[in-house]
N, C-alpha and C positions, 0 to 999 in steps of 0.2 A: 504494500500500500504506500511508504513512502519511498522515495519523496513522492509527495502531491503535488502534482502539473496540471495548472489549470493555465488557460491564458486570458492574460489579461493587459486590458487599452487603457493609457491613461486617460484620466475623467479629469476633466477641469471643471471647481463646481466652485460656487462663492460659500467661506467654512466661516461667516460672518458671524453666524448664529448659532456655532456648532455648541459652544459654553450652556446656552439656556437646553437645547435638545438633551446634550449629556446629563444634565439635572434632572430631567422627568426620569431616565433610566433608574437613578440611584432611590427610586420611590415604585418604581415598576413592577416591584416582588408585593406590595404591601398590600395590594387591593384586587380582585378578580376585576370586578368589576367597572370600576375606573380605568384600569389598564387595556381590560379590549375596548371599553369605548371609545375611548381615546385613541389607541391606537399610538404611534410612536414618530418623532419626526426625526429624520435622520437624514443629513444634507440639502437638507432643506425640502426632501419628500416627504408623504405622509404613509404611515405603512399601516396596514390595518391589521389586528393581532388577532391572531384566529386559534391559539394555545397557550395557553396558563400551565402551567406544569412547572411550578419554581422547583430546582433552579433554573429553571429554563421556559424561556415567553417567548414565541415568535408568531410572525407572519408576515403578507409580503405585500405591495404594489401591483399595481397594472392588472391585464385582467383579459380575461378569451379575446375581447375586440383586437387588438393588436397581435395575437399570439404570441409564444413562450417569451417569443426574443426583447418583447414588451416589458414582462413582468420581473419583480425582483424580490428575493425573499429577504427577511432580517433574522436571526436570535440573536438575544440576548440572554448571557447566562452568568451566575454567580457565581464567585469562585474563592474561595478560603487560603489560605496561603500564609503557616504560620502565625494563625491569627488575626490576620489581615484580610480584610473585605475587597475584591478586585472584580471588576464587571468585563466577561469579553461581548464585543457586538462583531457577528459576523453580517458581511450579506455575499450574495451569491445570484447568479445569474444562469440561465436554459444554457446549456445540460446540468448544469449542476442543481438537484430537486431538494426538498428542505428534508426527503427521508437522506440522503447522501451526505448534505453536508450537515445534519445536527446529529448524525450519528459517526461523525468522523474525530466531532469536539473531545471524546473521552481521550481520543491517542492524541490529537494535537495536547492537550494539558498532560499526558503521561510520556510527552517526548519534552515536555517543557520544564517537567519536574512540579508539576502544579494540577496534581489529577486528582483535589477535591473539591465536588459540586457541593455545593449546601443550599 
């Protein structure tokens, strides 16, 4: 499985507001409810959250009108680390599905040295 080879384009995006979006994250375990409503803003998109399952919340953008190459997934997942509280966000893009890439998070954190979810 690794290395993991995906490719990837660089995105030039405006990370203006990137400070207030990472602050909804660090409240995002706290509430089922609030969290899928809401949904998540991440680069200045709006991602809509379709699973609650702390330590892990995801969902994605875009939608059948454009197809796969349209849409884009988010998790976000909690992570412990000597006591220490540390949040990874991934996103991910067609091929890559959100069964693929939120099941790849345990070996990225146990190649990191960082394989506890809370």
């Amino acid at each position: 499985m690794w290395p993991l080879r995906i490719r990837t384009k660089p995105v030039k995006k405006n990370y203006s507001n990137l400070n207030n979006e990472i602050r909804d994250f660090l409240t995002a375990m706290n509430d089922r409810d609030t969290t899928v409503g809401r949904g998540f803003m991440f680069c200045g998109y709006h991602f809509d959250v379709h699973r609650f399952h702390p330590p892990l919340v995801y969902g994605r953008r875009g939608g059948p009108e454009g197809g796969p190459e349209d849409a884009e997934g988010i998790c976000l997942a909690r992570l412990n680390l000597n006591g220490t509280i540390y949040f990874l966000v991934i996103t991910y893009v067609y091929p890559i599905v959100s069964a693929r890439a939120i099941s790849i998070i345990p070996d990225f954190l146990k190649a990191s040295e960082c394989n506890l979810l809370i």
